[in-house]
Backbone as JSON, one array per atom type, in Angstrom:
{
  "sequence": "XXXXXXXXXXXXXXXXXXXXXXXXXXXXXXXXXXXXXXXXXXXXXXXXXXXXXXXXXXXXXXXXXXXXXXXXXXXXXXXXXXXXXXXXXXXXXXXXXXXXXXXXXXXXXXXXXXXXXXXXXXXXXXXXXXXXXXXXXXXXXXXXXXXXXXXXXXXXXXXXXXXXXXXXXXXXXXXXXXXXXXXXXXXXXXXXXXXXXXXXXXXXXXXXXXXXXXXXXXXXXXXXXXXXXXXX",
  "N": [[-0.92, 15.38, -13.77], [-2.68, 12.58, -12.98], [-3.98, 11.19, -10.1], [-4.77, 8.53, -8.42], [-6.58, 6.26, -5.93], [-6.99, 3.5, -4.91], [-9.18, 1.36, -3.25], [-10.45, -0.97, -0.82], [-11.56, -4.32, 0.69], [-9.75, -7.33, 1.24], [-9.05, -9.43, -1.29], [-10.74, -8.52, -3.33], [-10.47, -6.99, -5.66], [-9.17, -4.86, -5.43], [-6.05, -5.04, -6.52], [-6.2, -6.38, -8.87], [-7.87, -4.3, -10.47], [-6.11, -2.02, -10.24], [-3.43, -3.24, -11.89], [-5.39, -3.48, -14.18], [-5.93, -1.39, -15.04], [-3.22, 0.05, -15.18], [-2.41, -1.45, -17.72], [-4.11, -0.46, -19.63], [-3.51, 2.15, -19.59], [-0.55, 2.17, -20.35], [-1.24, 0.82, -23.05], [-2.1, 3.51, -24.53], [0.31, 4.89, -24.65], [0.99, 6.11, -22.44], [2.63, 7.87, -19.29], [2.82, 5.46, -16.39], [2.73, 5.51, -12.72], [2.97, 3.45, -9.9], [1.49, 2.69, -6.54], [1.69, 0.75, -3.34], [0.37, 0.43, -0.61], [1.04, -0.35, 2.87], [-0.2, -2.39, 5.59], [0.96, -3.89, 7.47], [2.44, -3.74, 10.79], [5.18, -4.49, 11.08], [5.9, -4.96, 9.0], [9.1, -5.25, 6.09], [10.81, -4.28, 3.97], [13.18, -5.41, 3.2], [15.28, -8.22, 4.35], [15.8, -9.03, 7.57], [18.34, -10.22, 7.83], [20.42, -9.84, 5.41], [22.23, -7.82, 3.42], [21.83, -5.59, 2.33], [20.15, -4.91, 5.02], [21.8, -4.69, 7.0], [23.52, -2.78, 6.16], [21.9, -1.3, 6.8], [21.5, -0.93, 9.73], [23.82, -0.19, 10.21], [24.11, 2.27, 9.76], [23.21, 3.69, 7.39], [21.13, 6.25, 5.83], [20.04, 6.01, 3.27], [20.06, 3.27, 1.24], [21.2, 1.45, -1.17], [20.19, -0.94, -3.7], [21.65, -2.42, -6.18], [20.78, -4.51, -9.43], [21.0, -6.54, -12.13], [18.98, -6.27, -13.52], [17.07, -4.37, -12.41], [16.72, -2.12, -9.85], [16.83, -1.08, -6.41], [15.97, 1.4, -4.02], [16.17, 1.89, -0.92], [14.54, 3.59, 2.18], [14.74, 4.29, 5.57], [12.6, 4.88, 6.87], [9.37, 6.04, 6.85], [7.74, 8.23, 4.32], [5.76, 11.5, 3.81], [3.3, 12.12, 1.48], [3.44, 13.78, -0.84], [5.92, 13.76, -0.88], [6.83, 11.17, -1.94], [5.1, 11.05, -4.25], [7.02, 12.78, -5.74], [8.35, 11.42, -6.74], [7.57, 10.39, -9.2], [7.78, 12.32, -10.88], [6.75, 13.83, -14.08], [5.15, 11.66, -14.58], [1.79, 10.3, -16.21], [-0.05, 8.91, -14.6], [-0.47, 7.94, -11.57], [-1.23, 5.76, -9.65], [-2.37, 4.14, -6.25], [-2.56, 1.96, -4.39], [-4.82, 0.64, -1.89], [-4.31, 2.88, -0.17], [-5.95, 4.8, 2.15], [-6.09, 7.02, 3.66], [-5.01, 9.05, 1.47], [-5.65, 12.28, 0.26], [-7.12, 12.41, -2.13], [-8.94, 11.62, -5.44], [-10.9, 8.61, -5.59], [-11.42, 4.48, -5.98], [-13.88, 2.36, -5.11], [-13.1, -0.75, -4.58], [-15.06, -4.01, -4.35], [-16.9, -6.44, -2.12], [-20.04, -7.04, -1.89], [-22.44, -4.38, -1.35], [-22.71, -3.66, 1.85], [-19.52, -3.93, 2.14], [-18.49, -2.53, 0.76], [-19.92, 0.21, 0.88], [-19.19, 1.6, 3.04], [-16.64, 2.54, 2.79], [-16.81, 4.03, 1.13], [-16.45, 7.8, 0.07], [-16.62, 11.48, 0.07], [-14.89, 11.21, -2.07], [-14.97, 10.11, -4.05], [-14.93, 8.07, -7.12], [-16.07, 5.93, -8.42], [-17.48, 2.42, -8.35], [-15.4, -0.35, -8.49], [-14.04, -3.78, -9.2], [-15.04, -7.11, -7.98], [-17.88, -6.54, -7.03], [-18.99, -5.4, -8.98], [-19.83, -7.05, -11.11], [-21.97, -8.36, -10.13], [-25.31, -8.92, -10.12], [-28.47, -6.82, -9.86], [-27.8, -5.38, -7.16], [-28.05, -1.77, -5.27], [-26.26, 0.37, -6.36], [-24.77, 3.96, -5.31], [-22.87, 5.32, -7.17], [-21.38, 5.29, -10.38], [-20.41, 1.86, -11.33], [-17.85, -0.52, -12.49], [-16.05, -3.28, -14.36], [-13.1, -4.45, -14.41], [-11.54, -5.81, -15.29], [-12.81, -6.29, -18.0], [-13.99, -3.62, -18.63], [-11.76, -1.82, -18.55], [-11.12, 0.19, -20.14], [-13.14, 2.2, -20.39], [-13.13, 2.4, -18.19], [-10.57, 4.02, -17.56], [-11.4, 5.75, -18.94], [-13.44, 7.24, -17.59], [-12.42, 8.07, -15.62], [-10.37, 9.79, -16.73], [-12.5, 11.74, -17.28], [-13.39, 12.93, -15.02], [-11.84, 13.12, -12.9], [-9.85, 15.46, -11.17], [-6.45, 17.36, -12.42], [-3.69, 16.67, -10.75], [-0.82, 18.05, -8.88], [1.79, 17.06, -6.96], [1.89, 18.53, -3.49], [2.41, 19.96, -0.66], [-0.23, 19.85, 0.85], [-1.62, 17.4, 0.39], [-0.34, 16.04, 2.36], [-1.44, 16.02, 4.28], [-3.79, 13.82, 5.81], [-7.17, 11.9, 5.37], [-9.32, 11.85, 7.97], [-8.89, 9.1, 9.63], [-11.36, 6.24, 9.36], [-12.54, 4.17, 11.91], [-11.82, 0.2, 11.77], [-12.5, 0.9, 8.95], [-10.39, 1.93, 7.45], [-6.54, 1.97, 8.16], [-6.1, 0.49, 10.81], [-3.51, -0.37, 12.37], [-2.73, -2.86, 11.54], [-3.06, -5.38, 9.13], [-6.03, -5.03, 7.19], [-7.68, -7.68, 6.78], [-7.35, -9.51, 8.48], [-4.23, -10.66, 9.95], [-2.37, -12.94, 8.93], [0.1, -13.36, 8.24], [2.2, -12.08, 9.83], [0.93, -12.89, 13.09], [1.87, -15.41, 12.29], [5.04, -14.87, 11.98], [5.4, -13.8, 14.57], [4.86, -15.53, 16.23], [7.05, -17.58, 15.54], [8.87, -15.88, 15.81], [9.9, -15.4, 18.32], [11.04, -13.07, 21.08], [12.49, -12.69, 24.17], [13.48, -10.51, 26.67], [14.93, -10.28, 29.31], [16.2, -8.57, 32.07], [17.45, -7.85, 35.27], [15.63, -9.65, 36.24], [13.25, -8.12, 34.79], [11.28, -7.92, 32.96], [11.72, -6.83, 29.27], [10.16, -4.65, 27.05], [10.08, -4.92, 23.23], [10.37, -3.09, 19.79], [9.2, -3.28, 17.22], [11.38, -3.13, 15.27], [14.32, -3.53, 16.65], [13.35, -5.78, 17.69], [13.91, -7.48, 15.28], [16.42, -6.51, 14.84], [17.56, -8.15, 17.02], [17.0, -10.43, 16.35], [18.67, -10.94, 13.81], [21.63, -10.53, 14.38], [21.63, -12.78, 16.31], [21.06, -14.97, 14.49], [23.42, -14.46, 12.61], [25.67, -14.97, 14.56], [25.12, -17.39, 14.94], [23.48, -18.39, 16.83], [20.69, -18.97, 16.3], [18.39, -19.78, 13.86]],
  "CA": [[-0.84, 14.02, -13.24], [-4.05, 12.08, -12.59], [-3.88, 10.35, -9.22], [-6.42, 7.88, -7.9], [-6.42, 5.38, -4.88], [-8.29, 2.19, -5.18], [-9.03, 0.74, -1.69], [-10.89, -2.23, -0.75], [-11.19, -5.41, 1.63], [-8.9, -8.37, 0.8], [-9.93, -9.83, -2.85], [-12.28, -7.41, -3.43], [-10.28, -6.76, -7.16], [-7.98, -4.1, -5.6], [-4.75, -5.35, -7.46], [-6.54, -6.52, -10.8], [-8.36, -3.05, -11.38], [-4.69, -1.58, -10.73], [-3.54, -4.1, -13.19], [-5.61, -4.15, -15.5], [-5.72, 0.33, -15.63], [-2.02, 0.24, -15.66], [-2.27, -2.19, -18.87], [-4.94, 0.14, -19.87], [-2.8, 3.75, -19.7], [0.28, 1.79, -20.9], [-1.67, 0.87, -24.57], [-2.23, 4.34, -24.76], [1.45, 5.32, -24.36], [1.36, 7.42, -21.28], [3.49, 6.95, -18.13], [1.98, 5.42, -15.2], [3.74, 4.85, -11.84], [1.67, 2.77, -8.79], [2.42, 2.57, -4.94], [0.86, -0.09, -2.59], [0.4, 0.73, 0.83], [1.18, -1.96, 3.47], [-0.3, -1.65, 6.34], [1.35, -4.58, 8.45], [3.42, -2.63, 11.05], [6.61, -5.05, 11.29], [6.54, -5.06, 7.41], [10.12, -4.26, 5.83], [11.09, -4.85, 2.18], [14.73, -5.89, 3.54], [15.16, -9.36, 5.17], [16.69, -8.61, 8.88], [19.69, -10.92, 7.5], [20.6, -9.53, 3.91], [23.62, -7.34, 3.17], [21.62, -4.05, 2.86], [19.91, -4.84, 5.81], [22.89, -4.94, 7.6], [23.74, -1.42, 5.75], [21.05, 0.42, 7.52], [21.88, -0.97, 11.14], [25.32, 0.75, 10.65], [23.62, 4.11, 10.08], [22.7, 4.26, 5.86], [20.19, 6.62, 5.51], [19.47, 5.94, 1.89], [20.63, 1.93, 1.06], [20.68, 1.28, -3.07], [20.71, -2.64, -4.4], [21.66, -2.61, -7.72], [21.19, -5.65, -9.79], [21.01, -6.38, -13.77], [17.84, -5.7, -13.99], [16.44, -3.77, -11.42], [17.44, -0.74, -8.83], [15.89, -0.51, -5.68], [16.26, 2.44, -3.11], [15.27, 1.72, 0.48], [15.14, 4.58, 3.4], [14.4, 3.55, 6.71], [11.51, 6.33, 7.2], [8.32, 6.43, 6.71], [7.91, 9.28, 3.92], [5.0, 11.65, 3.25], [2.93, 11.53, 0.2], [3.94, 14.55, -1.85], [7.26, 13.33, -1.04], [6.42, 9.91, -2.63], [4.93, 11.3, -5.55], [7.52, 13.81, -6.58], [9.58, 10.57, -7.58], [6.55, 10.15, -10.3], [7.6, 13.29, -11.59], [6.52, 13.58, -15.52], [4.14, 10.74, -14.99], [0.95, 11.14, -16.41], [-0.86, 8.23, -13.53], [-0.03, 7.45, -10.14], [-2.36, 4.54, -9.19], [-2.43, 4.33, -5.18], [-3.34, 0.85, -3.7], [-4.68, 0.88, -0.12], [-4.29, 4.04, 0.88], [-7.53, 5.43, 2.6], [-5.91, 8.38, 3.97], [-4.56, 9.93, 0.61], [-6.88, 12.97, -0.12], [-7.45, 11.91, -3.87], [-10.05, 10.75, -6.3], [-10.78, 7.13, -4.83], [-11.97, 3.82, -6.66], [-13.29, 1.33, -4.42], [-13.13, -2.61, -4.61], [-15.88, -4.16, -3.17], [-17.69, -7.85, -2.81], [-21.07, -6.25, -1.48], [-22.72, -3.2, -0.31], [-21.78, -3.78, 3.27], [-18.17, -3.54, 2.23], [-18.95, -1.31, -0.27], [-20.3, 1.77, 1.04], [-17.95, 2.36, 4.35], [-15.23, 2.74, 1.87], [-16.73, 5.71, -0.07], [-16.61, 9.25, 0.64], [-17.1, 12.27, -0.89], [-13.71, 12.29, -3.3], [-15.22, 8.38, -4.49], [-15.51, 8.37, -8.23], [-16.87, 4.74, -8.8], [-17.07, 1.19, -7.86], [-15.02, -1.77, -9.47], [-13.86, -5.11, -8.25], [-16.16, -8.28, -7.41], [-19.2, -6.23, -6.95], [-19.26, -4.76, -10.39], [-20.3, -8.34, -11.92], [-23.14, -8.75, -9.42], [-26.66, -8.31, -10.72], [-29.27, -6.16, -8.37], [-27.34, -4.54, -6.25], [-27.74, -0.73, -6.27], [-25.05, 1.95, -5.79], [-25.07, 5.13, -5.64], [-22.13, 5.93, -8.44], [-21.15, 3.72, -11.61], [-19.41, 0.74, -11.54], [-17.03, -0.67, -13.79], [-15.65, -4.19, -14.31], [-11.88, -3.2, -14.76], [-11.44, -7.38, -16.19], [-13.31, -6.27, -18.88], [-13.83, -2.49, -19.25], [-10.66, -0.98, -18.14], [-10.72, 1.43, -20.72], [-14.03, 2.69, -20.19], [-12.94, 3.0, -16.54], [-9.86, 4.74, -17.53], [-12.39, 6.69, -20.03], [-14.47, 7.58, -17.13], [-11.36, 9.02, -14.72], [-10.27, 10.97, -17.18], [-13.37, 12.95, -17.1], [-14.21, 13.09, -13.79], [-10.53, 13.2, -12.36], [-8.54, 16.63, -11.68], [-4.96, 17.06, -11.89], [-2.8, 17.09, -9.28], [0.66, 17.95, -8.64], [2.3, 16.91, -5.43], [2.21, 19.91, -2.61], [1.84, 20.06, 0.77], [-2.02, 19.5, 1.08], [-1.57, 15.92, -0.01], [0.12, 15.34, 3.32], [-2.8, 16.08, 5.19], [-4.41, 12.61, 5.56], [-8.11, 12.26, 5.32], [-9.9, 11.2, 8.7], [-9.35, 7.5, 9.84], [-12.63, 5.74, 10.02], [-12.41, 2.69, 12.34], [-12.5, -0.74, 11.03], [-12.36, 0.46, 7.2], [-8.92, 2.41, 7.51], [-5.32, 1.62, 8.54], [-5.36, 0.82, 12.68], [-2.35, -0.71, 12.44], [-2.71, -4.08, 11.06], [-4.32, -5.71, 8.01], [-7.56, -5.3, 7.41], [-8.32, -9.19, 6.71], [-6.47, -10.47, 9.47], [-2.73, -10.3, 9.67], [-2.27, -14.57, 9.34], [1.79, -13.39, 8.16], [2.41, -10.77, 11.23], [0.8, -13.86, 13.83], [3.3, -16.45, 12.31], [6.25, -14.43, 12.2], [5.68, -12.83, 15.81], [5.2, -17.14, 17.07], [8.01, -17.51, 15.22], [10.29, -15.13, 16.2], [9.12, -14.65, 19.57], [11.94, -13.09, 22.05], [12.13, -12.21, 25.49], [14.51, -10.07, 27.18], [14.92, -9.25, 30.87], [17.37, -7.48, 32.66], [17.31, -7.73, 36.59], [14.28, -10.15, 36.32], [12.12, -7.51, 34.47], [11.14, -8.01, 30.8], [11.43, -5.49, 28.14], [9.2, -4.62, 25.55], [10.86, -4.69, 22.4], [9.67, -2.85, 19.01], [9.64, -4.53, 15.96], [12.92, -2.82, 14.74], [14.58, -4.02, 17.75], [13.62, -7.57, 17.67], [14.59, -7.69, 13.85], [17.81, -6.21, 14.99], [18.5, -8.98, 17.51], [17.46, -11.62, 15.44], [19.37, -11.19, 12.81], [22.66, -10.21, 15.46], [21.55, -14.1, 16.47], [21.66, -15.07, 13.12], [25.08, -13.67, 12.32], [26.11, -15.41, 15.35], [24.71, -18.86, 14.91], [22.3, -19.0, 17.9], [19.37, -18.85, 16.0], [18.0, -20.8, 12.33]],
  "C": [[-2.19, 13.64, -12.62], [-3.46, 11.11, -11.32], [-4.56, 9.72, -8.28], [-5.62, 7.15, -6.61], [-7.75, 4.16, -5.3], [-8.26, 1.12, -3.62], [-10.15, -0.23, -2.01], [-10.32, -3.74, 0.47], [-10.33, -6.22, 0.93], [-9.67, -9.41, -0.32], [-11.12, -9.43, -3.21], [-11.99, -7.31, -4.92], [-9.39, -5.77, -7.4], [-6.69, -4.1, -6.75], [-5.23, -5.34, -8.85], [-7.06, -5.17, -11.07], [-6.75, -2.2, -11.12], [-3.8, -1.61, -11.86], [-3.85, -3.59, -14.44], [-5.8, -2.41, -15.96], [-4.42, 0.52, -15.91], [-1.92, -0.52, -16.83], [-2.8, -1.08, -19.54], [-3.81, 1.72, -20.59], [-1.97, 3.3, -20.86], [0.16, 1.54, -22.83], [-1.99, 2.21, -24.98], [-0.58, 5.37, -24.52], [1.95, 6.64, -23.55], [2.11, 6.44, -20.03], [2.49, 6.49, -16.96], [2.98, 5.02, -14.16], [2.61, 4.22, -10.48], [2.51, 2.45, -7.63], [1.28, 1.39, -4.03], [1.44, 0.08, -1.25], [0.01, -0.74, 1.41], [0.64, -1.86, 4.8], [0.27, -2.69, 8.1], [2.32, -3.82, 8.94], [4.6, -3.08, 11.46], [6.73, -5.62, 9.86], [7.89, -4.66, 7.12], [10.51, -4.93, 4.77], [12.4, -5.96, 2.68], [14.79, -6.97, 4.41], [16.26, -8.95, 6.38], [18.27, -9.01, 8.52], [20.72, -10.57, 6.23], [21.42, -8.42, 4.38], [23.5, -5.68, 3.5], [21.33, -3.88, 4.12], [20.74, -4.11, 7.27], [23.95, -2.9, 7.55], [22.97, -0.78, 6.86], [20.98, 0.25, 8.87], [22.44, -0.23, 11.29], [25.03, 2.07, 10.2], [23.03, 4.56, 8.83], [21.33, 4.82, 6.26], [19.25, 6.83, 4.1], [20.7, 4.37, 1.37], [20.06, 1.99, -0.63], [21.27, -0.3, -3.31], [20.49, -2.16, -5.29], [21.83, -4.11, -8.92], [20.87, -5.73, -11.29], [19.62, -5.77, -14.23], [16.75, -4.94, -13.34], [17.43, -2.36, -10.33], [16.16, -0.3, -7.77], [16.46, 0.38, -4.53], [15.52, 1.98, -1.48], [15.84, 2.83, 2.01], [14.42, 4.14, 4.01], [13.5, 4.74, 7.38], [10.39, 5.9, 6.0], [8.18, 7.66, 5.68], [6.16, 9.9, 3.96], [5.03, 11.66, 1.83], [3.05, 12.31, -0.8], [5.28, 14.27, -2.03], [7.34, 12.16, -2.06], [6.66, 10.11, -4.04], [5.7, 11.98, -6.31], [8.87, 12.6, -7.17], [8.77, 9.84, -8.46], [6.86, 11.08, -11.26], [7.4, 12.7, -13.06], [6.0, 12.43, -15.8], [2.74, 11.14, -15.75], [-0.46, 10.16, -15.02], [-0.15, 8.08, -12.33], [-1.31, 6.42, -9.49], [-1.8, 4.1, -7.5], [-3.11, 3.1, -4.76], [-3.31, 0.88, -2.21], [-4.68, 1.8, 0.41], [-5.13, 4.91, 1.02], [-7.3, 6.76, 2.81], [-5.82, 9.14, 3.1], [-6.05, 11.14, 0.25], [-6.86, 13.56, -1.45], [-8.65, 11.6, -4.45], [-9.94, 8.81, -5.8], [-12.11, 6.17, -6.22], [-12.22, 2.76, -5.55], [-14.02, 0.41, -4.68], [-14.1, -3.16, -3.68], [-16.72, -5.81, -3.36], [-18.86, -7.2, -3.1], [-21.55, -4.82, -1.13], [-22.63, -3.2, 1.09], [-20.46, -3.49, 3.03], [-17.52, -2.25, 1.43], [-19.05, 0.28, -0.12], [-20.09, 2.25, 2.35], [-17.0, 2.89, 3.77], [-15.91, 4.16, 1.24], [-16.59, 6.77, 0.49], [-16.93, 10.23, -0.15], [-16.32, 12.73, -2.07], [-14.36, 10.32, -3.96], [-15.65, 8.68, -5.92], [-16.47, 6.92, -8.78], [-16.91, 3.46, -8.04], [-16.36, 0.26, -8.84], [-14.77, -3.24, -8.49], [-14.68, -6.09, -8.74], [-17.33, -7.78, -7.54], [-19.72, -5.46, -8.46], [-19.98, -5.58, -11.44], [-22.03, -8.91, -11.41], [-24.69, -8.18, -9.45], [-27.14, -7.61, -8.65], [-28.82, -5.72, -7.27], [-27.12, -2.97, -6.9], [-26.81, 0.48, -5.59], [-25.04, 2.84, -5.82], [-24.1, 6.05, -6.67], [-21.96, 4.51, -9.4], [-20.13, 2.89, -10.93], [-18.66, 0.38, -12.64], [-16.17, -1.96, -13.46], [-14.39, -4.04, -14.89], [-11.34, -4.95, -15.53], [-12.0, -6.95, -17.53], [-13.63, -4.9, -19.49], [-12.83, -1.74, -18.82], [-10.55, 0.34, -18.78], [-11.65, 1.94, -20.74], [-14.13, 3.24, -19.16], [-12.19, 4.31, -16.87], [-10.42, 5.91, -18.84], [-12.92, 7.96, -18.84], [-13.25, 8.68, -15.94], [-10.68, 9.98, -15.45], [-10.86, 12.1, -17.55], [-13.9, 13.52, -16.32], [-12.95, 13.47, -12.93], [-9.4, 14.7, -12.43], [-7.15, 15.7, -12.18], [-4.49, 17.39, -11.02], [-1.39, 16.82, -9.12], [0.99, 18.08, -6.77], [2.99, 18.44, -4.64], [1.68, 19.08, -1.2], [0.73, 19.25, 1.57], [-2.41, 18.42, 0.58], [-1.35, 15.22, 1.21], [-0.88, 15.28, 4.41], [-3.77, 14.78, 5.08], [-6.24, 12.81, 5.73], [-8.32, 11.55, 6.92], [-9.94, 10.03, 8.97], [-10.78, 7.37, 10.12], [-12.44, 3.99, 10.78], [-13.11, 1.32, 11.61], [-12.05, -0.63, 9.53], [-10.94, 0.96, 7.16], [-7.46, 1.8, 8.19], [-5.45, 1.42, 10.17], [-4.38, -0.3, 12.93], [-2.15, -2.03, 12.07], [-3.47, -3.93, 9.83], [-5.41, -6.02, 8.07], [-8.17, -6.53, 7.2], [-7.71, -9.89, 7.88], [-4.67, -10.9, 9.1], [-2.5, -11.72, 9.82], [-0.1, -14.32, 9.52], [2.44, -12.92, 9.6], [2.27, -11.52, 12.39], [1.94, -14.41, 13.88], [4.44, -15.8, 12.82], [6.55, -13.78, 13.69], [5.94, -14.82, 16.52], [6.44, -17.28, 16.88], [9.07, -16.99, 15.54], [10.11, -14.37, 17.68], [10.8, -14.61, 20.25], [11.75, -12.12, 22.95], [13.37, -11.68, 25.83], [14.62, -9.66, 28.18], [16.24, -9.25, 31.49], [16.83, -7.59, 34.05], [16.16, -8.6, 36.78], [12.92, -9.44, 35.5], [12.26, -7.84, 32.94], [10.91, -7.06, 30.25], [10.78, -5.62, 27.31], [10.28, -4.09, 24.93], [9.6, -4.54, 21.45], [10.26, -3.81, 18.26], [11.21, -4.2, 15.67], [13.74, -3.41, 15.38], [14.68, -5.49, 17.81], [13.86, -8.62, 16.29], [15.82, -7.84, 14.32], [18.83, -7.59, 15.73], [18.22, -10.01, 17.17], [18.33, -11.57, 14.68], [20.94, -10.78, 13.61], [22.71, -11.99, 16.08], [21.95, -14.75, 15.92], [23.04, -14.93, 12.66], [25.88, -14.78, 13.07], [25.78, -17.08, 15.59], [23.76, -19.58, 16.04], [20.93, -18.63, 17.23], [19.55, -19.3, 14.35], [17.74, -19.69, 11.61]]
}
């Protein structure tokens, strides 16, 4: 199993070189499976109000929607990343968006060299993205315009790229570096995470004192609001 990460600032080309390598594998009739790391920290697939939602209040530790054309699984945990991957089994890609920590072969998305070369390290096999199109700028590994050579990319990772089967020593994250890595928000500015906190702002005190509430928490008693008709 070949398994990369492709990191990058916000429209850097992240998604499309994902894209356009998973198109890429796919004409070559191998499996590919891809994960996108989120890094807003009151993200949750499940709307506070929705049916499963509602499931995993009352204790589900593994919630399944099943619908005609789809099947999604949602556990209310955080997993590690050999864990992740071992539900790739008998893939032959795992394409990794966002995730800085994974200690993988990395591709990263970039406008400039300023954004460019914080992101690399020493598992970095190339550049793609935005900055791949841009004359005179010089890098210190290849680039690759994944709009246009995808398969030259996915030429170039298959020669440069171990394999790797999910163990242990996957879970070991690499070093946060401040600024380019996960500190707990999105790295462009969290505009969704703002709204929805204005939005759903609630206060709770007890004896005159106010509680801090986590996100889970103030999901929980919105949607307990909700239910109840004091709240839109």
């Amino acid at each position: 199993m070949k398994i990369i990460t492709i990191v990058g600032i916000r429209k850097s080309g992240k998604t499309s070189t994902v894209t356009e390598l998973t198109a890429a594998i796919r004409r070559r009739g191998l499996r590919v499976g891809t994960c996108k790391s989120v890094f807003c920290p009151t993200f949750t697939i499940d709307k506070p109000t929705s049916n499963t939602a509602r499931h995993m209040r009352a204790g589900s530790q593994l919630v399944c929607a099943r619908a005609k054309h789809e099947t999604a699984f949602i556990r209310p945990e955080a997993l590690p990343l050999s864990e992740v991957l071992r539900a790739f089994a008998g893939f032959d890609y795992v394409l990794l968006e966002g995730d800085y920590l994974a200690p993988v072969p990395r591709l990263v998305a970039a406008h400039a060299e300023d954004d460019a070369l914080p992101r690399m390290n020493a598992l970095t096999l190339a550049f793609t993205g935005r900055i791949s199109t841009r004359p005179g700028i010089a890098l210190p590994l290849p680039r690759f315009n994944a709009l246009t050579d995808a398969d030259a990319l996915l030429d170039f990772i298959d020669a440069n790229a171990p394999d790797i089967e999910p163990s242990p020593a996957l879970d070991e994250p690499l070093p946060p570096v401040a600024g380019v890595t996960d500190d707990g928000f999105c790295q462009c500015g969290c505009h969704h995470h703002q709204k929805t906190q204005e939005r759903d702002t609630i206060q709770v005190t007890i004896g005159g004192q106010a509680l801090a509430l986590t996100a889970q928490q103030r999901a929980t008693l919105l949607a307990w609001a909700r239910e109840a008709g004091h709240a839109q």
